[in-house]
C-alpha positions in Angstrom: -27.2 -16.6 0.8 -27.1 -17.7 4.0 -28.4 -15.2 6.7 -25.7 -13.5 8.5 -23.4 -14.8 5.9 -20.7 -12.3 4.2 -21.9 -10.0 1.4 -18.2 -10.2 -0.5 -16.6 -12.8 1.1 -14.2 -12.9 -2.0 -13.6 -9.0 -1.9 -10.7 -7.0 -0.4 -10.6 -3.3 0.3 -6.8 -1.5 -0.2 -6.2 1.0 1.4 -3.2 3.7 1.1 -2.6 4.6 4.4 -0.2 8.2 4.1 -2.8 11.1 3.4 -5.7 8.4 2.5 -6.4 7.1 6.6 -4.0 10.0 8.4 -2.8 13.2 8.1 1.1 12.5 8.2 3.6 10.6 6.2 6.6 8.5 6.6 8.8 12.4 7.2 6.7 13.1 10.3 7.8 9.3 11.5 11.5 9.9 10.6 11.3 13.4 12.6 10.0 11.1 15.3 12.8 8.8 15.6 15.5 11.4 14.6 14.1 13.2 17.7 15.5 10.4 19.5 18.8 9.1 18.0 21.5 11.6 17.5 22.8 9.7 14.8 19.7 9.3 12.9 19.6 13.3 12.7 23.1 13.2 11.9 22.0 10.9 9.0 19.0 12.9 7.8 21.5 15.5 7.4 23.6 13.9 5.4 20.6 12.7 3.1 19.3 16.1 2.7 22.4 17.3 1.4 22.7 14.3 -1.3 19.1 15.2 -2.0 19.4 19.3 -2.4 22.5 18.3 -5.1 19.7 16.8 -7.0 17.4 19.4 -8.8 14.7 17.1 -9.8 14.5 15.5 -6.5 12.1 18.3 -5.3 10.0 18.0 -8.4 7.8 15.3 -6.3 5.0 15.2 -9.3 7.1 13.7 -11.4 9.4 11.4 -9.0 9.4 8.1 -8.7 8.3 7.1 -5.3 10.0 3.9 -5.0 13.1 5.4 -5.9 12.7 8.4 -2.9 11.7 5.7 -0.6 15.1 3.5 -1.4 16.9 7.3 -0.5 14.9 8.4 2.2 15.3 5.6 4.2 19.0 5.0 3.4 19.1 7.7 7.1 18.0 3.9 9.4 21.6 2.6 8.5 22.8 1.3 11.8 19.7 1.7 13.9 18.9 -1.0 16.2 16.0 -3.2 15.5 14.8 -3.7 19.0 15.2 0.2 19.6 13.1 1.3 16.3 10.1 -1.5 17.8 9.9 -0.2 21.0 9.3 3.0 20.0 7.1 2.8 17.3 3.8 2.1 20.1 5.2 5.7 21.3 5.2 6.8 17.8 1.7 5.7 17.3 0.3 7.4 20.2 2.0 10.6 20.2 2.2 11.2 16.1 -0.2 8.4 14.8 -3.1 7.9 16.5 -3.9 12.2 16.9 -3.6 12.3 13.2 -6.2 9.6 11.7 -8.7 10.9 9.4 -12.0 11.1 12.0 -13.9 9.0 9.3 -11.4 6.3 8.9 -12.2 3.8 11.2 -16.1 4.0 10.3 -14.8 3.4 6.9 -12.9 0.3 7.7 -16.0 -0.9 9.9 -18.5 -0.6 7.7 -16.3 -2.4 5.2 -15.3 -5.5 7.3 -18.6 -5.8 8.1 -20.1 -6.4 4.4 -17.5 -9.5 4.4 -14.7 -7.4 2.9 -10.7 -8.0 4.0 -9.0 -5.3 4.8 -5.8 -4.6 3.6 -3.5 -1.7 4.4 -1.2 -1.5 1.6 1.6 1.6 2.6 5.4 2.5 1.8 6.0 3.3 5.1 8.0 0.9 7.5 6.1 -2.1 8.5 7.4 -1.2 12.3 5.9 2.2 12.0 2.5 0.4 10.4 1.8 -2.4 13.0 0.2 -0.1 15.7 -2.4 1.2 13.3 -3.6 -1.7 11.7 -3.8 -3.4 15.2 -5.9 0.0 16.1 -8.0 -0.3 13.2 -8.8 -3.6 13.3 -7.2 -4.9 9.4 -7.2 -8.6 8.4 -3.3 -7.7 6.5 -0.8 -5.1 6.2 1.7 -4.9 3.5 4.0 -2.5 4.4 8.2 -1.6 3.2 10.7 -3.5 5.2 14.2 -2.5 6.3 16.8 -4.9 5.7 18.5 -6.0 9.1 21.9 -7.3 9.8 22.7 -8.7 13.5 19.7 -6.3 14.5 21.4 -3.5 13.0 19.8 -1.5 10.3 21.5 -1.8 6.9 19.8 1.5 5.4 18.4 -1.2 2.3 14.7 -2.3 2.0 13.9 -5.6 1.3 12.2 -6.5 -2.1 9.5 -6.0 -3.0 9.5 -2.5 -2.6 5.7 -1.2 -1.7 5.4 2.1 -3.9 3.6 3.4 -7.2 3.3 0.9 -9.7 5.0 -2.4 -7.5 1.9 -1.9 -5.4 -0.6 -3.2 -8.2 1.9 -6.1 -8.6 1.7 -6.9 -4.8 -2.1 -6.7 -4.6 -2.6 -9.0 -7.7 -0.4 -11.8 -5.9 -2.0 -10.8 -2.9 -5.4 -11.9 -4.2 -4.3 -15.1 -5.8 -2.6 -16.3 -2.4 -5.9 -15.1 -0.6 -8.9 -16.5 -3.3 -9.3 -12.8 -3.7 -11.7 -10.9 -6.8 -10.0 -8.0 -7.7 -12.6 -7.1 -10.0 -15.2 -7.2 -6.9 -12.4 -5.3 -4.6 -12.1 -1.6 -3.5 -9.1 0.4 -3.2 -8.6 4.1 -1.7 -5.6 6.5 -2.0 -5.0 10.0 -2.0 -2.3 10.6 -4.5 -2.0 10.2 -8.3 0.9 8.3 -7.8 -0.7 5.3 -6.6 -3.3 5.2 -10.0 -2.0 1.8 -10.9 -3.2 0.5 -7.4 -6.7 2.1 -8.6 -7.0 0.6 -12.0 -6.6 -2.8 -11.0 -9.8 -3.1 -8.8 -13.3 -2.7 -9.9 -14.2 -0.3 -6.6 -10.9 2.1 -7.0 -12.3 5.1 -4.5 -10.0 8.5 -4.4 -10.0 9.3 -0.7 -8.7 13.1 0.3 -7.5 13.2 -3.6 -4.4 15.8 -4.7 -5.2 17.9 -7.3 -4.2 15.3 -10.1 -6.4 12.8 -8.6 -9.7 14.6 -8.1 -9.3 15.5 -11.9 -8.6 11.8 -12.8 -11.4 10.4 -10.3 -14.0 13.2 -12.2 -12.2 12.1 -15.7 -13.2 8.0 -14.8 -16.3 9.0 -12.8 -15.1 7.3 -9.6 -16.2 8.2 -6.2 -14.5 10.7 -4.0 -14.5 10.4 -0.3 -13.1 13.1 2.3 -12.6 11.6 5.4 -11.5 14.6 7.4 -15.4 16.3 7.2 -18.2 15.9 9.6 -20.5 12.7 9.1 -23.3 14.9 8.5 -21.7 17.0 6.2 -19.9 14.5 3.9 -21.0 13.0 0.6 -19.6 11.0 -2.3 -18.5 13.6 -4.6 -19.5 11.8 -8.4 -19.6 14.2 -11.1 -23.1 15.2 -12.3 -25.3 13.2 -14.4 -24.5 9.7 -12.9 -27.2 7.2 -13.2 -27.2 6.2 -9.4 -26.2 9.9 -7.6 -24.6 8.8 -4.6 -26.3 11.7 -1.6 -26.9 11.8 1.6 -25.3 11.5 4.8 -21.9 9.7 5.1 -22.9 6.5 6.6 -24.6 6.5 3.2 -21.8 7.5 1.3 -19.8 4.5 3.2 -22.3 2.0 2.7 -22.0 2.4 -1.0 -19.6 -0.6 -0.9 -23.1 -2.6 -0.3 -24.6 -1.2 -3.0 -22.3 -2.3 -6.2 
């Protein structure tokens, strides 16, 4: 290989972005806007109520995202398009930006810099998303999209929806537009909903895993990253008896990407 040439120039890293690369998720941006618009809190009222009818809707282990993400954001019927832009830079500086996981951005860097695309991959409104993946530098984001009808918010996403299992589906057509190896790729999430988005790479990483997660990631002996501690006190948590224990320092930990 060519000096200075990319390591994985055929390699893409997904990466959740809700709990993975921030702290907050697509409630704290709907707070945000609602905070604004009278009649968005008027609306998240009204979707509450719908939602509190339904027992099972609060049993969020076993709910489908895609399907809360078609209710929850049912509330933007009727916002304007321009308006929700225009503030979304506000929402990134004010609820965004103070919430990113302190490692996040070395992640990214070290990653882009071994040749790998970066991809944020999120069910969050691709408005909301734009901000961050400018501020962290990606290659693509793939992010939900409100449908829009003479600028006015219809309360419907456009297909595909990015959730659970669909998002497995999007990266594989993802990598054949892009002359992408999923099988040399990485992908990171935090929750155990997103496994299928994990299985269908050959680097899946749980980053700031739930409870079902960090027993799945011990289960398939996959690496486990915490991006809210200190560099120096961070490691790759792999269950004992590995061949290759990952150790040391973090910049260690996310240089590992160089090392499969």
């Amino acid at each position: 290989m060519h000096p200075g040439s990319p390591k994985y120039k055929n390699s893409a890293a997904f990466y959740d972005v809700d709990g993975t690369l921030i702290k907050i998720n697509i409630v704290h941006a709907f707070a945000f806007y609602a905070a604004r618009h009278a009649s968005l809190a008027e609306s998240a009222r009204r979707t509450v109520q719908t939602a509190v009818s339904i027992p099972v809707f609060w049993a969020a282990d076993k709910l489908s995202r895609k399907w809360f993400n078609e209710i929850f954001y049912r509330s933007y019927e009727g916002q304007s398009e321009d308006r929700l832009i225009v503030l979304a830079d506000e929402l990134f500086e004010d609820v965004i930006k103070p919430n990113i996981y302190p490692r996040a951005k070395e992640l990214i860097d070290e990653s882009r810099r071994a040749g790998v695309r970066q991809v944020l991959i999120s069910g969050a409104l691709d408005f909301t998303m734009r901000p961050l993946a400018k501020y962290l530098g990606v290659d693509d984001l793939i992010a939900n999209q409100l449908e829009f009808v003479d600028s006015y918010a219809t309360g419907k996403l456009k297909k595909p929806f990015v959730a659970g299992a669909t998002k497995a589906d999007i990266m594989r057509a993802y990598a054949k537009q892009h002359d992408i190896d999923l099988a040399e790729s990485w992908a990171y999430t935090d929750s155990f909903s997103d496994y299928p988005m994990l299985a269908v790479v050959g680097h899946p990483t749980a980053c700031n895993p739930d409870l079902r997660l960090r027993s799945l990631a011990r289960s398939y002996d996959w690496p486990v990253l915490e991006l809210e501690e200190e560099a120096s006190r961070s490691v790759a948590r792999r269950p004992q008896g590995l061949a290759r224990a990952v150790t040391g320092e973090a910049r260690k930990t996310l240089r590992s990407i160089r090392r499969h």
